[in-house]
N, CA, C and O atoms as a GROMACS GRO file, in nm:
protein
  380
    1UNK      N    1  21.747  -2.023  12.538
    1UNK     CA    2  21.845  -1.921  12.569
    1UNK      C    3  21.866  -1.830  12.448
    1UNK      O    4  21.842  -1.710  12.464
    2UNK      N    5  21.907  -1.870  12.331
    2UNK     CA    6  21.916  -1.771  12.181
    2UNK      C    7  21.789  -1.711  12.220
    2UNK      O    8  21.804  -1.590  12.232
    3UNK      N    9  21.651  -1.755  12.248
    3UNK     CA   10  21.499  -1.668  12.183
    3UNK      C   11  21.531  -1.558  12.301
    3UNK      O   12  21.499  -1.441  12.285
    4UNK      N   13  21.598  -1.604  12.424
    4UNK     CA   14  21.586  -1.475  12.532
    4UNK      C   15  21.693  -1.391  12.497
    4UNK      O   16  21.679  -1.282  12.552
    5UNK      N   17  21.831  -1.400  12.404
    5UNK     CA   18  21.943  -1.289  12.356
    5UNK      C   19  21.866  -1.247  12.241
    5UNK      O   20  21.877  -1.126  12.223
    6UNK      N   21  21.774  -1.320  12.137
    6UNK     CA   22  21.761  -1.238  12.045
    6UNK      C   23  21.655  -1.158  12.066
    6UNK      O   24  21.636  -1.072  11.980
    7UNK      N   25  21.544  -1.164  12.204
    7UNK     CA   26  21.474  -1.072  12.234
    7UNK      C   27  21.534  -0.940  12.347
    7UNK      O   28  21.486  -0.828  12.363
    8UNK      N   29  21.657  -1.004  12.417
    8UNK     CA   30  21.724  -0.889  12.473
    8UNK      C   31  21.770  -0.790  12.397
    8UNK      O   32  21.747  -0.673  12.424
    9UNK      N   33  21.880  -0.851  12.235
    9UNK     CA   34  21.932  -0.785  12.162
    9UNK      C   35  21.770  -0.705  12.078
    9UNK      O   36  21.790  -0.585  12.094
   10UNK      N   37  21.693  -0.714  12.036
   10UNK     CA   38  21.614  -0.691  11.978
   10UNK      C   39  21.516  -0.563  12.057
   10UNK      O   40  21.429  -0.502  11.994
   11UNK      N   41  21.540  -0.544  12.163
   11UNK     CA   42  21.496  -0.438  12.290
   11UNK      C   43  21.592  -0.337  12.287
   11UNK      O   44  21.572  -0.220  12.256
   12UNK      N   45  21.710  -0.395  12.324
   12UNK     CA   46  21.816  -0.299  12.313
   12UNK      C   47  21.851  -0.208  12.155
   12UNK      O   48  21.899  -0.095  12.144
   13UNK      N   49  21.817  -0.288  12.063
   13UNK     CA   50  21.812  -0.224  11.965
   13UNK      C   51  21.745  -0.135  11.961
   13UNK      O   52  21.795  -0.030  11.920
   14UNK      N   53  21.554  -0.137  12.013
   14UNK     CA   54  21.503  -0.034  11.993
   14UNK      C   55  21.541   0.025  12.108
   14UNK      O   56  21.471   0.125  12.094
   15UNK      N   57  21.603   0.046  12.224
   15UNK     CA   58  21.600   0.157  12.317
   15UNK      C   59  21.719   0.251  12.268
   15UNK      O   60  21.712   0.371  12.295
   16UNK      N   61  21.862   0.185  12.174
   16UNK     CA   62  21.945   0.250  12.118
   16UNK      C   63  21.882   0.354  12.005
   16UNK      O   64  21.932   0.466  12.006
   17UNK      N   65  21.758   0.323  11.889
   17UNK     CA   66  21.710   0.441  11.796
   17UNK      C   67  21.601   0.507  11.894
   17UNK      O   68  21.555   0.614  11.855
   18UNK      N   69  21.550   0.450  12.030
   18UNK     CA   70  21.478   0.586  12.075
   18UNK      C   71  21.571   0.696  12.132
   18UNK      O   72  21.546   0.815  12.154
   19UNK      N   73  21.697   0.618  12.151
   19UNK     CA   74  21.782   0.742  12.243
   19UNK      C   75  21.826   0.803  12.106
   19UNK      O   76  21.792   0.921  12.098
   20UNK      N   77  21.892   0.755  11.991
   20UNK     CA   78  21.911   0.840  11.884
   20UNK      C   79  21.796   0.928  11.852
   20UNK      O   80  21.832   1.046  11.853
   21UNK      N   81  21.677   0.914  11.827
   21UNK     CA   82  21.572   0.951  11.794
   21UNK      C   83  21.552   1.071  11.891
   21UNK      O   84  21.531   1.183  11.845
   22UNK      N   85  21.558   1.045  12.049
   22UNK     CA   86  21.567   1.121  12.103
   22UNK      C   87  21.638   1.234  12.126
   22UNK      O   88  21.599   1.336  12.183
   23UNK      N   89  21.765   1.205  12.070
   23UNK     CA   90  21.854   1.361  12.064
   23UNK      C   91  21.891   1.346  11.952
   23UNK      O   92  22.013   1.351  11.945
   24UNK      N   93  21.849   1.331  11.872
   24UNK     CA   94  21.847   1.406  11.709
   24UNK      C   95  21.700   1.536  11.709
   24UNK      O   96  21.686   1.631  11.631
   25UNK      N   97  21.617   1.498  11.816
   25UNK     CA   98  21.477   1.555  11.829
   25UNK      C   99  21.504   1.665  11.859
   25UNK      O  100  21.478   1.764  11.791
   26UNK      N  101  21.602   1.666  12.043
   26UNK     CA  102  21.670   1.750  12.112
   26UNK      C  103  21.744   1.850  12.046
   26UNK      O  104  21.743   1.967  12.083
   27UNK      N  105  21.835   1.794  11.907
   27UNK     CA  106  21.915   1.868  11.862
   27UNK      C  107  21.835   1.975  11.772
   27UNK      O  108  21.875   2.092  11.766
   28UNK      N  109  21.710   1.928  11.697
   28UNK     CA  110  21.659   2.000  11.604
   28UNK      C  111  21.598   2.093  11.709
   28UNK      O  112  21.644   2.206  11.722
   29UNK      N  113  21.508   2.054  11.777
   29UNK     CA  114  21.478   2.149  11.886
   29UNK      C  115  21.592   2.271  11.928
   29UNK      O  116  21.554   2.382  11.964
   30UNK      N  117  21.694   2.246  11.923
   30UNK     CA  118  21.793   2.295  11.971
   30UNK      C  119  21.806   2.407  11.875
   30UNK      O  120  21.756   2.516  11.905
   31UNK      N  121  21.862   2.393  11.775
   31UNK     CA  122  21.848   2.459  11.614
   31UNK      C  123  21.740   2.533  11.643
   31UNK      O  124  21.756   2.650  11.678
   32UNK      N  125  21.598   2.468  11.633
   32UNK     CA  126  21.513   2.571  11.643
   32UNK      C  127  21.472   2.681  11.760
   32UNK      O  128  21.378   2.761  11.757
   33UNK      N  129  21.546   2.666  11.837
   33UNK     CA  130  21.501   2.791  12.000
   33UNK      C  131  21.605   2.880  11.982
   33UNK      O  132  21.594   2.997  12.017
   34UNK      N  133  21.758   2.813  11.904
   34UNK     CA  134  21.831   2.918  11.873
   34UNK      C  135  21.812   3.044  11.777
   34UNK      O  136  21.842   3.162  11.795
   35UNK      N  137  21.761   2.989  11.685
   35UNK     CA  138  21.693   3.052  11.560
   35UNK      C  139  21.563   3.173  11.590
   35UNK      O  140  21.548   3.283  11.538
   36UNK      N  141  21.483   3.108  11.688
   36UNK     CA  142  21.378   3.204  11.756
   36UNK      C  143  21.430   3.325  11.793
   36UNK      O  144  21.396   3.440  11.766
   37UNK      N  145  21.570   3.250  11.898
   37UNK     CA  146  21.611   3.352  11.999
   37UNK      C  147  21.668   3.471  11.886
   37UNK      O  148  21.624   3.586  11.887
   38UNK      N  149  21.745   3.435  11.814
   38UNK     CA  150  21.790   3.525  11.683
   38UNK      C  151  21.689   3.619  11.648
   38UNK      O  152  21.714   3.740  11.642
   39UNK      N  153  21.592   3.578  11.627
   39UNK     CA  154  21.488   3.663  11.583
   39UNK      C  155  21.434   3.761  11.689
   39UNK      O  156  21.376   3.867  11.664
   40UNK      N  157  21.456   3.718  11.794
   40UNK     CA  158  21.383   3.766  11.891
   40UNK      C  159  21.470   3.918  11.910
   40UNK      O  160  21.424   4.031  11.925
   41UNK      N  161  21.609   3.874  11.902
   41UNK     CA  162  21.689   3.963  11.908
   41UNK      C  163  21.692   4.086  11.806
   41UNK      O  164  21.722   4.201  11.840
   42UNK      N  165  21.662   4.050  11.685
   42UNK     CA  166  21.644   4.147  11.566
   42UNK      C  167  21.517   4.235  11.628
   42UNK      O  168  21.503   4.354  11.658
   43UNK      N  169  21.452   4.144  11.630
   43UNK     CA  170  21.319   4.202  11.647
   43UNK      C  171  21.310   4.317  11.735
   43UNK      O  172  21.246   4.418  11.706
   44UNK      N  173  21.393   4.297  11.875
   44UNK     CA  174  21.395   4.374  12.011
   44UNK      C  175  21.503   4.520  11.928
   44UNK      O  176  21.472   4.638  11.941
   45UNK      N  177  21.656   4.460  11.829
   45UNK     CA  178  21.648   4.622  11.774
   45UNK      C  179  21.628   4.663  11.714
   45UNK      O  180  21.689   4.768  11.695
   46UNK      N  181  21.499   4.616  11.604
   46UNK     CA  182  21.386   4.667  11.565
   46UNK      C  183  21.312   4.743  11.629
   46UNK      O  184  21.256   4.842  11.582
   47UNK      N  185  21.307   4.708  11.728
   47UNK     CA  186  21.161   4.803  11.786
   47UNK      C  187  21.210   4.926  11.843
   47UNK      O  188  21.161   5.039  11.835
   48UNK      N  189  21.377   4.864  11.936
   48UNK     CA  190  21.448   4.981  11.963
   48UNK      C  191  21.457   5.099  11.865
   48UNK      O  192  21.437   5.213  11.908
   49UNK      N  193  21.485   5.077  11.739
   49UNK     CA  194  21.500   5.160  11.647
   49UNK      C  195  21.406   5.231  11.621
   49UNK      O  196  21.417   5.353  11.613
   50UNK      N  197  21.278   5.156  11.599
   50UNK     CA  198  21.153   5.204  11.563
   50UNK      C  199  21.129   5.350  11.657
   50UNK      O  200  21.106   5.464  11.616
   51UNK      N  201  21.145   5.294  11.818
   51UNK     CA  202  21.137   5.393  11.912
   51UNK      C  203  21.191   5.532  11.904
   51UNK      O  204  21.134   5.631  11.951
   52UNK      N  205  21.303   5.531  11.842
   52UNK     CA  206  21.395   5.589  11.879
   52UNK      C  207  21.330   5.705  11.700
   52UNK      O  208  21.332   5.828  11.701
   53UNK      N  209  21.300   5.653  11.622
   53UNK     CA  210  21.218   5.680  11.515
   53UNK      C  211  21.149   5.762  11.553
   53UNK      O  212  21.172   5.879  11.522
   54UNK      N  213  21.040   5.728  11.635
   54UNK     CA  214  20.892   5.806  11.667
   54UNK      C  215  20.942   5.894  11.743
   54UNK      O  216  20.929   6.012  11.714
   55UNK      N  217  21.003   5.858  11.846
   55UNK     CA  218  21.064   6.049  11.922
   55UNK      C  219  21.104   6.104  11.817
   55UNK      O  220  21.022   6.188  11.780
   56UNK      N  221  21.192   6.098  11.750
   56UNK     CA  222  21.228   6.184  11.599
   56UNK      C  223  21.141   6.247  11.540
   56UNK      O  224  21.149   6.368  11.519
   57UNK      N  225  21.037   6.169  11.503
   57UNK     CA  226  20.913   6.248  11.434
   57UNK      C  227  20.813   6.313  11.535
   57UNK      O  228  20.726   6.394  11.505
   58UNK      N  229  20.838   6.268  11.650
   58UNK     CA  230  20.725   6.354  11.739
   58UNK      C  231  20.810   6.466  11.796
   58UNK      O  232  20.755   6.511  11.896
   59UNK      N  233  20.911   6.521  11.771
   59UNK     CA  234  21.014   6.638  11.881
   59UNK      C  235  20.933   6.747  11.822
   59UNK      O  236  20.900   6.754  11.703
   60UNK      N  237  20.891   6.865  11.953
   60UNK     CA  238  20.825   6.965  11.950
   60UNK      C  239  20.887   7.094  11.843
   60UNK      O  240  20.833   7.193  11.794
   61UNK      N  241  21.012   7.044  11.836
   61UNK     CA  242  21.060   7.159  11.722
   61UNK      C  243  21.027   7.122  11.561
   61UNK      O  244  21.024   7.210  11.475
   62UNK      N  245  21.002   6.979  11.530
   62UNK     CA  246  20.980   6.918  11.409
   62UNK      C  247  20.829   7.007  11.358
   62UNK      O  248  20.801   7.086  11.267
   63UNK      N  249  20.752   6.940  11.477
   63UNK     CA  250  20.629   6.942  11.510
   63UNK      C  251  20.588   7.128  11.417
   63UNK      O  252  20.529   7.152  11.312
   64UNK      N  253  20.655   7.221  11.522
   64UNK     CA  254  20.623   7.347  11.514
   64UNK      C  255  20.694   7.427  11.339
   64UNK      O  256  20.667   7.519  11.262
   65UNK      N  257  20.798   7.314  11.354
   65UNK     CA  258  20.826   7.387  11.201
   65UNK      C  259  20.725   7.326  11.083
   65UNK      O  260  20.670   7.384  10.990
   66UNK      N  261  20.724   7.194  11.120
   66UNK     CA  262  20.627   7.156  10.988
   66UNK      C  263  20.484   7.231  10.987
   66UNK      O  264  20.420   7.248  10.883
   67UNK      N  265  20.428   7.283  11.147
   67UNK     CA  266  20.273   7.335  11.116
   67UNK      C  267  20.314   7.489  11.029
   67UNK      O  268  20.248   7.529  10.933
   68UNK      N  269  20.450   7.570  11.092
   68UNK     CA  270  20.459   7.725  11.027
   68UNK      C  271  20.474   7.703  10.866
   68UNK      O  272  20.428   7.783  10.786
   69UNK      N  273  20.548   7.575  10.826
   69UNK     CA  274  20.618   7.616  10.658
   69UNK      C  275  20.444   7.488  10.631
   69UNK      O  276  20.387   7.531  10.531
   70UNK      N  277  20.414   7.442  10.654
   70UNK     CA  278  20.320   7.340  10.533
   70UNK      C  279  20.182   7.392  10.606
   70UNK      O  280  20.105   7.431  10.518
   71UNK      N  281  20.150   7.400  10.682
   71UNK     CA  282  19.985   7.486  10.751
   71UNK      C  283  20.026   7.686  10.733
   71UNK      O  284  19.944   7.774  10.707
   72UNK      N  285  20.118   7.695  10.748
   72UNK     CA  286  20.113   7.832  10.784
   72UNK      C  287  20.040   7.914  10.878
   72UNK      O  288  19.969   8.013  10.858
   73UNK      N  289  20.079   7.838  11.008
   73UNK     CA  290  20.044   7.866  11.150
   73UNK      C  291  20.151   7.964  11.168
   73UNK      O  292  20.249   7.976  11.094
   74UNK      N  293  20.121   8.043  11.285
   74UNK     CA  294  20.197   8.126  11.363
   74UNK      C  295  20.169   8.114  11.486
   74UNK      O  296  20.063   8.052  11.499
   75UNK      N  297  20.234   8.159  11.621
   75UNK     CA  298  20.200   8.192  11.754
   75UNK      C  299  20.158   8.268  11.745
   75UNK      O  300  20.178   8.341  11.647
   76UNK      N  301  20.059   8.304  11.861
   76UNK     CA  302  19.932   8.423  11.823
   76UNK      C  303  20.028   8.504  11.938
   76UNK      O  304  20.102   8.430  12.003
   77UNK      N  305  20.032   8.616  11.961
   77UNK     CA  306  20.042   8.777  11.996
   77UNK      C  307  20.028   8.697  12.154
   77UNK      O  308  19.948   8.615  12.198
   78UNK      N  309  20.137   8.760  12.206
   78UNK     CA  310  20.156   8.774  12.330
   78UNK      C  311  19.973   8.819  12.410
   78UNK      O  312  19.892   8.757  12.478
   79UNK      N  313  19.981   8.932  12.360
   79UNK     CA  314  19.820   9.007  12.370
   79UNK      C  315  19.686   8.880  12.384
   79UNK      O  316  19.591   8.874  12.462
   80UNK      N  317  19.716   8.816  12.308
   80UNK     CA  318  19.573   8.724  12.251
   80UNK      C  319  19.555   8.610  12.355
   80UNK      O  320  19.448   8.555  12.380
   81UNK      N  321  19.731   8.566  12.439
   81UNK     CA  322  19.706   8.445  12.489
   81UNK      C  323  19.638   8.452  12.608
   81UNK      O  324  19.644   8.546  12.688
   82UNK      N  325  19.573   8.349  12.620
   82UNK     CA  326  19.520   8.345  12.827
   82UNK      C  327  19.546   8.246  12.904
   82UNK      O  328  19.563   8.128  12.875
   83UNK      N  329  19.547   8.291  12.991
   83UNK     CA  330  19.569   8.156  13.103
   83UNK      C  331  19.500   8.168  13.188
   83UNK      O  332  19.474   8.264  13.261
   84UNK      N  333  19.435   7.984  13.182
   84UNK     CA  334  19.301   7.973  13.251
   84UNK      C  335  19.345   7.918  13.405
   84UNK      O  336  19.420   7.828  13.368
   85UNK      N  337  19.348   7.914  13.503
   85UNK     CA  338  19.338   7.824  13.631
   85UNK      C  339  19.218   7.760  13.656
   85UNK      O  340  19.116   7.828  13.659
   86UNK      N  341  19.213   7.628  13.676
   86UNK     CA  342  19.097   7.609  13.744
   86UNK      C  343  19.073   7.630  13.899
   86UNK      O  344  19.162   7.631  13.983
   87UNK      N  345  18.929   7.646  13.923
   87UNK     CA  346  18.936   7.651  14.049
   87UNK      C  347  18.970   7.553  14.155
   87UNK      O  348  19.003   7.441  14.117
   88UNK      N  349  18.968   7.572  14.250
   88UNK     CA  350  19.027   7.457  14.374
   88UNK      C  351  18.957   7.347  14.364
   88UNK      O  352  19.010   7.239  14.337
   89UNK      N  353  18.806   7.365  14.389
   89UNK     CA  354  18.687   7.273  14.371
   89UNK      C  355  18.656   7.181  14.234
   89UNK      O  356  18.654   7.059  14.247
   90UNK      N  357  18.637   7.234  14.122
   90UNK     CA  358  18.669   7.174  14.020
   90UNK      C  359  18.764   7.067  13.978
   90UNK      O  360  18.740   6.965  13.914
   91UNK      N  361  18.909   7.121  14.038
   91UNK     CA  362  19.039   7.041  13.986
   91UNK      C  363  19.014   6.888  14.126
   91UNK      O  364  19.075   6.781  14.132
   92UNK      N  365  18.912   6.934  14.210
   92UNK     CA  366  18.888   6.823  14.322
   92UNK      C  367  18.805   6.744  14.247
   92UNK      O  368  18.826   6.623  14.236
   93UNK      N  369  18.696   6.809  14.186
   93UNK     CA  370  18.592   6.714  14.131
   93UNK      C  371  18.632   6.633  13.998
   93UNK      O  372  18.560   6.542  13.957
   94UNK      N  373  18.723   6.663  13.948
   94UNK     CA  374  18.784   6.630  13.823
   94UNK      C  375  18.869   6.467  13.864
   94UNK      O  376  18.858   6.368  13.792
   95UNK      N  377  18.940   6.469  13.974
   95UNK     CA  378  19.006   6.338  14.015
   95UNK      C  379  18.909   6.244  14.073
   95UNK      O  380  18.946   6.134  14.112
   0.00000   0.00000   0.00000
């Protein structure tokens, strides 16, 4: 009878450090998906920002002042411009 309590107690012991073991595991796990998610979050207004960045540098008025003052472009003369249409057939063969 003792060899069958000290092998009951001796079972139960280890199923008590797998359940500790087991949510101490859970918990670090836990710690760590929170920590991800954190990042994940920076990251997302990071990129927001970033976005919001590149329209800034791409707006057509940026665009046109930086080519007139650092290229020294101009719009050409009303006179000079053309406008092409394509034909009916073409703009068919093109899709």
């Amino acid at each position: 009878m003792t060899r069958l309590n000290l092998s009951l107690f001796a079972l139960l012991l280890a199923c008590a450090l797998a359940v500790v073991t087991g949510q101490h595991e859970a918990r670090k796990l836990f710690v760590e998906l929170e920590k991800e998610r954190r990042e994940a979050r920076r990251l997302d207004e990071e990129w927001g920002q970033l976005q919001l960045e590149q329209s800034t540098w791409a707006t057509h008025a940026r665009i046109e002042r930086l080519a007139v003052k650092s290229l020294g472009m101009q719009p050409p003369p009303p006179s000079r411009v053309r406008v092409l249409r394509l034909a009916p057939r073409a703009a068919e063969e093109g899709q």
